[in-house]
N, C-alpha and C positions, 0 to 999 in steps of 0.2 A: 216570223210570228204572225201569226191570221188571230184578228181580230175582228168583231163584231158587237153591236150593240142590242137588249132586249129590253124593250121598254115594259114597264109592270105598276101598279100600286105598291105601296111599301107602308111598314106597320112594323112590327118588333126590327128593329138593324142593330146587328152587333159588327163593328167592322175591328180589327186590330192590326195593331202591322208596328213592330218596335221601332221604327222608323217614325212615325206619326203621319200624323193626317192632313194630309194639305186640302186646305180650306182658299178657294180663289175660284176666279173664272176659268172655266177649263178651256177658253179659247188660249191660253197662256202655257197648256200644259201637253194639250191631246196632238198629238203628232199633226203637220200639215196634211199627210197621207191617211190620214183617218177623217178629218177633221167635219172634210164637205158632204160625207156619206153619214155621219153621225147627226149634224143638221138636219139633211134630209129625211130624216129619219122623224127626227121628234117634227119636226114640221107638218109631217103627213100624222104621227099619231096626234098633234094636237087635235089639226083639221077632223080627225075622225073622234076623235073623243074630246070634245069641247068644256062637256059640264065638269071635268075630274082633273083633281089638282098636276098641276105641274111637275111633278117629281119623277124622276126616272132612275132606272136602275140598270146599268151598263157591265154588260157582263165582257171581259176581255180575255178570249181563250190563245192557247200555244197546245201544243199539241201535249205538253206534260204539266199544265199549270192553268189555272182560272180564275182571275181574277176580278173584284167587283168594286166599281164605283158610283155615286150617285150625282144626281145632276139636275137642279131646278128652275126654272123661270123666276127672277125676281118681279115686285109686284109694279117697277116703275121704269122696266130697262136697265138701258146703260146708268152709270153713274157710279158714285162709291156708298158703300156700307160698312156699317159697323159690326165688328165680330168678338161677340160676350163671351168668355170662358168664366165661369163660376157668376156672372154678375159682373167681372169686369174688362173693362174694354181691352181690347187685347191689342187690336188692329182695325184699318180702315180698308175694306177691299175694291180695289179698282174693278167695274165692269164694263167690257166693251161688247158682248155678245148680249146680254138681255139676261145671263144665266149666270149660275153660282154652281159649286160641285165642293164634292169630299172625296178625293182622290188617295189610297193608300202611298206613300213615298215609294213602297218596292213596285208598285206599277210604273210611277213615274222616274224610277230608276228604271226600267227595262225598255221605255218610250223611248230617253234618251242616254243610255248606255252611259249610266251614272245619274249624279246629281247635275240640274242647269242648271245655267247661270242667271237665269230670271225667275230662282225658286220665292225671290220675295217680292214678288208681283202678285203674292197670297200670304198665307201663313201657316204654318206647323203647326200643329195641336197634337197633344199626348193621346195616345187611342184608350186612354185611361178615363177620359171625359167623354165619349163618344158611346151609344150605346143604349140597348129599349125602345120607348116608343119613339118613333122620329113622326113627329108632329105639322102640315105642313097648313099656313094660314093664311092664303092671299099673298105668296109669296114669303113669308117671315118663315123661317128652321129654329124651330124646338126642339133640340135631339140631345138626353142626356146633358149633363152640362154646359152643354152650346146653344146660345140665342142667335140667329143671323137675321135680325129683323130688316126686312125693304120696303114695307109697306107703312112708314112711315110711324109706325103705332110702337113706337119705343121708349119706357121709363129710362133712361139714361140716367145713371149719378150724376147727381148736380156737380158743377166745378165749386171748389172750396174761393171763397170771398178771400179774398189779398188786397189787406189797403193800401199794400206798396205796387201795386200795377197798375199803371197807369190807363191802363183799356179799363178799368172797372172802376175807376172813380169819377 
């Protein structure tokens, strides 16, 4: 399977895949043998297009199949984030790469011929939440039902008061 990646703007995204949408750093997902050439890639289009957001769109051909994923700069690097589905916190995503991605499961079923074993080093999402405008803000993902805020600018629900824990009294 030959693959390659096509960096682009992005604006209407509908992605589906009955499998769901893994949401993580794709340093975690994108084959070793892909991995340093896909780098090098968005590195040079940063370097050449500075002023325009971070978002990429990663197209992965075989000779009878094409498939797409996408792939952003968080606003703070490494570290962890939180991932909103409907409004509520779903998941905390590890990142070691600077980046976050939506990666269809049948891709990352054909990566590694099945499902891996570090698939929750992200998280699955229903491709049912995903979808329209995919909004990108100094690093934060607004897409259909998904908030994946990094640039720190996030309403979080509050935690409910427990006067029986002892951390809150």
């Amino acid at each position: 399977m030959n693959y390659y990646a096509r960096l682009e703007q992005t604006d209407n995204v509908i992605m589906k895949d009955p499998d769901g949408i893994w949401f993580g750093d794709p340093c975690y997902m994108v084959p070793d043998d892909l991995w340093d050439a896909w780098c090098n890639k968005c590195s040079s289009y940063e370097e050449q297009n500075p002023d325009l957001p971070r978002c990429y769109v990663a197209e992965c051909r075989s000779y009878s199949e094409r498939h797409t994923f996408y792939t952003w700069s968080t606003a703070y690097g490494d570290g962890s984030y939180s991932l909103f589905v409907d409004g509520v916190r779903v998941a905390s995503l590890g990142v070691d790469a600077g980046t976050l991605s939506a990666i269809p499961m049948s891709l990352i079923k054909k990566w590694h011929h099945g499902v891996p074993a570090d698939l929750n080093l992200g998280h699955v999402v229903k491709d049912t939440h995903v979808g329209g405008e995919m909004i990108m803000d100094q690093g934060d993902l607004h897409w259909g039902d998904i908030n994946l805020p990094t640039g720190g600018n996030c309403e979080e629900d509050e935690e409910e008061y427990d006067p029986y824990d002892e951390e809150t009294c």
